[in-house]
Phi, psi and omega in degrees: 000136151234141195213114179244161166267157144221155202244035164298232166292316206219163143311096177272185174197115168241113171272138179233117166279162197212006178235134170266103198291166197196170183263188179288111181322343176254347157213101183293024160244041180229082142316156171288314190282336190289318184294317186304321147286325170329136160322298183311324175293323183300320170295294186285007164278337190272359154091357174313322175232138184300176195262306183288337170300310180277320165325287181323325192254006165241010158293309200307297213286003184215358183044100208235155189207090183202137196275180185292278200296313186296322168289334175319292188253031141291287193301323148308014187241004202275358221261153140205127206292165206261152186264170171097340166306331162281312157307331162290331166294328174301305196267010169301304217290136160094350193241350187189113167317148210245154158211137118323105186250126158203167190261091183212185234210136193287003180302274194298319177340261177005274236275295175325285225295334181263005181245356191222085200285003164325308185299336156269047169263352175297127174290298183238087157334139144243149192228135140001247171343320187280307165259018170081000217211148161238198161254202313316352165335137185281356166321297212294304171277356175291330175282315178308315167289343151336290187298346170207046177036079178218161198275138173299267198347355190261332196275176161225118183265132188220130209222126157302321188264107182309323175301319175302317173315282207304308184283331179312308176322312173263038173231352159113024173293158131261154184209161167221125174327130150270134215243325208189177158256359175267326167304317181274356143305305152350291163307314179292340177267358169300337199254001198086013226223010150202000000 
C-alpha cells in the first residue's frame, strides 16, 4: 500500500493495494482472502501474536503440514507489484509529502522492505502491527495522520476495500474507493494534486 500527503489546499492521503490475491502455492484451496478473514490474521496484522504463534495456530487450524522457514517465505510469496504504481509513487514524492498505512504483519514487513526499496521514501510507516490497530478501526488512520503530522479532516483516503473508504470517512476523512491506477490519476488530477 502507499498513502501521501500534501501540504496544498488541504493535507491528503493515498492507500493503493499492490498485492494480488492468490492461493499458498502448496495448497491451493487455502486463499489468501480465507486466511485474510480469520481472526487469527486479525490478531498478528494488530502485532497481538508472534510470527511463530501464528504459524503454529494456523497450521493446527487448517491443519498445513509446513516447518516455520518454509511457511515464512510461502506466506511472503503472495506479493506481486501493481503495475503503474511506482511511477506515480515517484512523480507524487517530492511534490507532496509521503506517508503510509498499511495492515500488515512483520512477516510481510520485513519481506516489502527488503524486496521493494520504493518503500523507503516514506519516513515514518504506519504499520499495523506495529500500532495495535488495523483499519477500519479510527485507531488506525488517527495514528497515520499522526505520523505525518496532519489533521484527519485535512486527508483524502483511498483504499481498495470499501470498509476502509467508509471508516476513513466516518472519522472525518475524505476518501475515495480504488478502482485502478488510471482512475485514480484521474482523480488526484481532478483534486489538483498532479
Amino acid at each position: 500500500f502507499f498513502f501521501f500527503s500534501s501540504r496544498r489546499r488541504h493535507t491528503r492521503y493515498i492507500s493503493v493495494t499492490g498485492v494480488q490475491t492468490c492461493a499458498l502455492p502448496i495448497y491451493p484451496d487455502i486463499t489468501i482472502q480465507k486466511i485474510m478473514s480469520d481472526n487469527l490474521m486479525l490478531k498478528f496484522n494488530s502485532g497481538k501474536i508472534a510470527p511463530e504463534q501464528f504459524h503454529k495456530s494456523l497450521c493446527n487450524k487448517y491443519n498445513l503440514r509446513v516447518n516455520y522457514s518454509e511457511f515464512k517465505e510461502i506466506w511472503c510469496s503472495i506479493f506481486k507489484p501493481m503495475p503503474d504504481t511506482e511511477q506515480l509513487l515517484r512523480q507524487l514524492h517530492g511534490n507532496i509529502p509521503l506517508g503510509l498505512l498499511s495492515d500488515t504483519d512483520i512477516l510481510h514487513w520485513n519481506y516489502l522492505i527488503g524486496k521493494y526499496p520504493i518503500l523507503d521514501i516514506f519516513p515514518k510507516p504506519t504499520l499495523s502491527f506495529e500500532i495495535g490497530a488495523t483499519k477500519p478501526s479510527p485507531e488506525a488512520y488517527i495514528a497515520a495522520a499522526k505520523n505525518i503530522d496532519s489533521k484527519l479532516y485535512n486527508c483524502l483516503f483511498i483504499d481498495d476495500l470499501e470498509k476502509n473508504v467508509a471508516g476513513a470517512r466516518s472519522i472525518g476523512m475524505d476518501s475515495i474507493p480504488f478502482k485502478g491506477v488510471k482512475e485514480l490519476r484521474e482523480e488526484l488530477a481532478s483534486r489538483d494534486l498532479l
